[in-house]
VOKE-265518 format. One record per residue (C-alpha): x, y, z. Coordinates in steps of 0.2 Angstrom, whole numbers. Layout:
<atoms>
atom east X	north Y	up Z;
...
</atoms>
This chain:
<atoms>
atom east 87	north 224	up -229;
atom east 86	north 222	up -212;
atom east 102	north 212	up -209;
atom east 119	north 217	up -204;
atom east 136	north 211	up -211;
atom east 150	north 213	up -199;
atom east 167	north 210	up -204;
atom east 182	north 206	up -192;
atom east 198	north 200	up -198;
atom east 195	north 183	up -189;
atom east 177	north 180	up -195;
atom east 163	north 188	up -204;
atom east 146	north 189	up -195;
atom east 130	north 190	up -203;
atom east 120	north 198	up -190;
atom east 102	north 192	up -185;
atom east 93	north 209	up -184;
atom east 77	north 204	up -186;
atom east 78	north 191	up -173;
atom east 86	north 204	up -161;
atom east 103	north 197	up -163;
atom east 96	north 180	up -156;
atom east 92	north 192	up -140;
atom east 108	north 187	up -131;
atom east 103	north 170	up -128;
atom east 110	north 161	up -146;
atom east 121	north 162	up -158;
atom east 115	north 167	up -175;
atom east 118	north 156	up -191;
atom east 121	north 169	up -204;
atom east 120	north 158	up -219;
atom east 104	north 157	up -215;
atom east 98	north 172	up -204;
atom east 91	north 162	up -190;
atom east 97	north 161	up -171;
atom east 105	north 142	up -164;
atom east 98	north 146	up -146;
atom east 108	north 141	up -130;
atom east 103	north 127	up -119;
atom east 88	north 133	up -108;
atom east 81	north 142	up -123;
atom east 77	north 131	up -134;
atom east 92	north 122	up -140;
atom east 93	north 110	up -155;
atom east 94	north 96	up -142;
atom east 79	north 103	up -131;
atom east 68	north 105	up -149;
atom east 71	north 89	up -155;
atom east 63	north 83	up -134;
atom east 50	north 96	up -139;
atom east 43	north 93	up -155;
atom east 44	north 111	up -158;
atom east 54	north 128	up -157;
atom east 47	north 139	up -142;
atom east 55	north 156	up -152;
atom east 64	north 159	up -165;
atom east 73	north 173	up -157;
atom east 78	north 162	up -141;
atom east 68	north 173	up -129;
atom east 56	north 159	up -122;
atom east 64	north 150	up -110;
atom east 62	north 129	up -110;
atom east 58	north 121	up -95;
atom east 65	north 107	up -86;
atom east 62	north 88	up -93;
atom east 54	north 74	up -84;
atom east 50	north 55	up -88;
atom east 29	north 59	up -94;
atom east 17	north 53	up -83;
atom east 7	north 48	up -97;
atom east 12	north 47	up -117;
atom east 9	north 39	up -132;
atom east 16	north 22	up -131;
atom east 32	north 20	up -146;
atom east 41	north 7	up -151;
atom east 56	north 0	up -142;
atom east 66	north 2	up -161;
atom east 64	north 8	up -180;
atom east 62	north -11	up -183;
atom east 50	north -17	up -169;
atom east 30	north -17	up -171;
atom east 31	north -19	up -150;
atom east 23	north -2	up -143;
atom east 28	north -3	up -124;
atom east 41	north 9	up -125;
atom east 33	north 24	up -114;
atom east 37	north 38	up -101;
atom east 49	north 47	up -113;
atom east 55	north 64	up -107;
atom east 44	north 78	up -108;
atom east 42	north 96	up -103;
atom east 36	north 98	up -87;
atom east 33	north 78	up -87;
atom east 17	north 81	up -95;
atom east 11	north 87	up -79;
atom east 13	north 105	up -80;
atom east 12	north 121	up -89;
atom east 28	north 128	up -93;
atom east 29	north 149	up -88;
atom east 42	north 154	up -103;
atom east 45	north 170	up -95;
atom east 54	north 161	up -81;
atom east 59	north 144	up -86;
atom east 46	north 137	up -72;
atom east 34	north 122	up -73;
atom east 19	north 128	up -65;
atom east 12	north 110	up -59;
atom east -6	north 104	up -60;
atom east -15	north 99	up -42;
atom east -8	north 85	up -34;
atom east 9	north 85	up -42;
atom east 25	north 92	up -35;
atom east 45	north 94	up -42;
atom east 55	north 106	up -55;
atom east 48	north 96	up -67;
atom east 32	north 91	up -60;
atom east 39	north 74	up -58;
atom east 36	north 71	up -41;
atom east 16	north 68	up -34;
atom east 13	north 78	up -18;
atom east 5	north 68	up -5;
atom east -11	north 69	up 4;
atom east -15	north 82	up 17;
atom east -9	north 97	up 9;
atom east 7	north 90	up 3;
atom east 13	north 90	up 21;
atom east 3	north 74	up 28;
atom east -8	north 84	up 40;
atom east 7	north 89	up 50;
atom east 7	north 70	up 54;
atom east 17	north 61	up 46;
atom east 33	north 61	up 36;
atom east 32	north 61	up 13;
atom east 43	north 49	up 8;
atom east 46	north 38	up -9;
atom east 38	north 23	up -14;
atom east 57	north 17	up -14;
atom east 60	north 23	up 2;
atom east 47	north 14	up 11;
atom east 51	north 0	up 5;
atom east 65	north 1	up 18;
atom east 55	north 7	up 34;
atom east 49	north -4	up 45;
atom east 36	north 5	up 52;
atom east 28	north 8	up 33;
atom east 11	north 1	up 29;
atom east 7	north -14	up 25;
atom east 20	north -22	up 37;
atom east 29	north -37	up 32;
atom east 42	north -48	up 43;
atom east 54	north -48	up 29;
atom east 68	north -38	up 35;
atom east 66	north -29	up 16;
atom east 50	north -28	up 6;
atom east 64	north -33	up -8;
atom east 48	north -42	up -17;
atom east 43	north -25	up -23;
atom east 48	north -15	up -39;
atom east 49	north 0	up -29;
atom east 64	north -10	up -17;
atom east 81	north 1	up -18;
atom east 95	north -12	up -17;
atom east 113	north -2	up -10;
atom east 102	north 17	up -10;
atom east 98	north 16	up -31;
atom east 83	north 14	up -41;
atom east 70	north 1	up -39;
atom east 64	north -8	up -56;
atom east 50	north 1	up -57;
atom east 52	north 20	up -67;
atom east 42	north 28	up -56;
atom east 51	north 22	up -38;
atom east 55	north 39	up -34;
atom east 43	north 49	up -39;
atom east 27	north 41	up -30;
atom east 25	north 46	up -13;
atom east 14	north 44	up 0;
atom east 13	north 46	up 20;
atom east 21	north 38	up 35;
atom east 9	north 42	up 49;
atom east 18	north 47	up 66;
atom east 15	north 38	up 81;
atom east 18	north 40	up 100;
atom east 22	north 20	up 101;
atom east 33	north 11	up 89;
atom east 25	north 3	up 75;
atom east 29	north -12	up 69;
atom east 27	north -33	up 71;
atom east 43	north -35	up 85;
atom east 42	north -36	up 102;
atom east 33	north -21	up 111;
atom east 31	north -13	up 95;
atom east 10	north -11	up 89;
atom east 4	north -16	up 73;
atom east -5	north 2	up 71;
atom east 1	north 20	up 70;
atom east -6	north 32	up 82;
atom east -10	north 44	up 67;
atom east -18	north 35	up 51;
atom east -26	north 39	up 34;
atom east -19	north 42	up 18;
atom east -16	north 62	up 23;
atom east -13	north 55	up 43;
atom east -27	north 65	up 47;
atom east -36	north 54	up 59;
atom east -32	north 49	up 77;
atom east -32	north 33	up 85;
atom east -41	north 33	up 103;
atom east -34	north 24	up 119;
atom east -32	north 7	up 119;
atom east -36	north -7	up 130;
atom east -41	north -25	up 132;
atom east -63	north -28	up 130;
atom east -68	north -31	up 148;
atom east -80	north -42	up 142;
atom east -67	north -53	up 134;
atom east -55	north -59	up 149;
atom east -53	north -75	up 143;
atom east -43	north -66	up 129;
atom east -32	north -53	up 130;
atom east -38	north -43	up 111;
atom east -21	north -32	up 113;
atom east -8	north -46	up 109;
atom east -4	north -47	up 92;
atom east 5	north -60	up 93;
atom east 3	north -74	up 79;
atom east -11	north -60	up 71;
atom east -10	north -55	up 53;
atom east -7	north -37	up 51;
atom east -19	north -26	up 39;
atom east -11	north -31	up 21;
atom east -9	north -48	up 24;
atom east 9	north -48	up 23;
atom east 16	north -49	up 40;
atom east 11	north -60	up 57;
atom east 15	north -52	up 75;
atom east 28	north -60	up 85;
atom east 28	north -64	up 102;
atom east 25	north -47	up 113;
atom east 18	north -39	up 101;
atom east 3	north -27	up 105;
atom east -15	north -24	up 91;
atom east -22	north -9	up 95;
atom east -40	north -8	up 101;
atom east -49	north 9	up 101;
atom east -60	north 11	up 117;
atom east -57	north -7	up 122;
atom east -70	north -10	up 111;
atom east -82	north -4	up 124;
atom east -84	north 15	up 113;
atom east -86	north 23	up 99;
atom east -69	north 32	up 92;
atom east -68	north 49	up 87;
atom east -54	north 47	up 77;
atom east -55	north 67	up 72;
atom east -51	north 71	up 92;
atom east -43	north 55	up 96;
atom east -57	north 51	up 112;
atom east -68	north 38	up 117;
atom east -87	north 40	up 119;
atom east -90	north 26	up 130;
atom east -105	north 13	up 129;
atom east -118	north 11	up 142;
atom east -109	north 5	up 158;
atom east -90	north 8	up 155;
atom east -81	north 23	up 157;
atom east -62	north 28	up 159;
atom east -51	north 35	up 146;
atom east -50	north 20	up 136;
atom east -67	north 13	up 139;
atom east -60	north -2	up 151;
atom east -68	north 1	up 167;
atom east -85	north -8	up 169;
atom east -96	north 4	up 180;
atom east -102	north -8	up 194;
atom east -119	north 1	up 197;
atom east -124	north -8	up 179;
atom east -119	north -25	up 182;
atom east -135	north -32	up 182;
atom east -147	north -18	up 179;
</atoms>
């Protein structure tokens, strides 16, 4: 017998010897030679969230708990047929490989946080060196966030944070996605310009200098004023500027951030009309 009786005069102690005395991480349950691990090892509380026991000797280590990007929808109670009860918590938020050895969620591509719950945003997770990551929640109360909108707070959305807490939504603040950087400020206001200078989902790509199309003085292109910005949910006040690459005279290289002019203009922006080709 491979057990072990140990007798104090406060308690007796059935030992777990099999199970390596429940390895230091548990307490053994000598009426029944098995070990009741600690939290972090696979606790009653942490196998009832898993479905399963990782050891029965507590020396696999459980990894941290996340709302499941995707599960099997339940219902909301013993009684209800309704199944839109989802996102229950789950290793590694269903998202990850948990290393037992070290208690660590090893994430899959494109997702981010102790517990996976997080996803990483484009450009290498660091928006190209760009841009800042941010919440979904978060932009909600950043002006210069795309789509732009001329309420104060895009309060409309689920992702809105009234007072700092969480949006409706359950995932508020684990989406996250880039705010390009820009040399100007962005935004619908007075001397503020519709578009970043870096855009793109990972704010890889460069905007070229702008200017107003020489062949357009009737109308200045660069006012924004009383323009819809991209989205659709915001209108440019007075003084404020649209950006247009190369003038419209050029062609963008929006890796480099310069113009190729078009026949007969030139300049940095594209805006000076070469004199030699008027006419020719």
């Amino acid at each position: 017998n491979d057990q072990v009786f140990l007798t104090t005069d406060k308690v007796s102690i059935l030992g777990c010897k099999s199970y390596n005395y429940c390895n230091g991480h548990g307490k053994c349950k000598y009426n029944y030679n098995e070990c009741e691990c600690e939290e972090g090892w696979g606790s009653p509380r942490e196998v009832a969230m898993l479905g399963f026991k990782p050891s029965y000797d507590c020396n696999q280590k459980v990894c941290p708990f996340g709302n499941a990007w995707g599960d099997q929808p339940a219902p909301n109670s013993t009684t209800s047929k309704s199944t839109d009860k989802a996102h229950s918590m789950q290793e590694c938020s269903n998202m990850g490989i948990c290393n037992r050895e070290e208690g660590v969620c090893e994430c899959f591509i494109g997702y981010r946080g102790a517990s996976c719950n997080k996803r990483a945003c484009p450009g290498k997770g660091d928006c190209s060196g760009h841009g800042k990551c941010v919440s979904m929640s978060v932009q909600t109360r950043m002006p210069d966030a795309l789509p732009l909108t001329n309420a104060n707070n895009k309060t409309t959305s689920g992702y809105y944070e009234p007072g700092g807490h969480h949006g409706s939504t359950w995932d508020s603040n684990r989406l996250f996605g880039c705010v390009c950087d820009s040399s100007w400020p962005v935004g619908l206001g007075y001397g503020e310009t519709q578009q970043p200078e870096w855009f793109g989902a990972d704010c890889s790509l460069k905007r070229c200098p702008t200017g107003n199309n020489p062949g357009t003085n009737a109308v200045d292109e660069t006012d924004g004023f009383g323009k819809t910005a991209d989205g659709g949910n915001g209108v440019g006040k007075a003084g404020n500027k649209f950006h247009v690459d190369c003038s419209g005279k050029g062609r963008c290289d929006f890796k480099s951030g310069t113009c190729q002019c078009f026949a007969g203009y030139y300049g940095e922006n594209c805006g000076i009309v070469d004199a030699k080709s008027i006419g020719t």
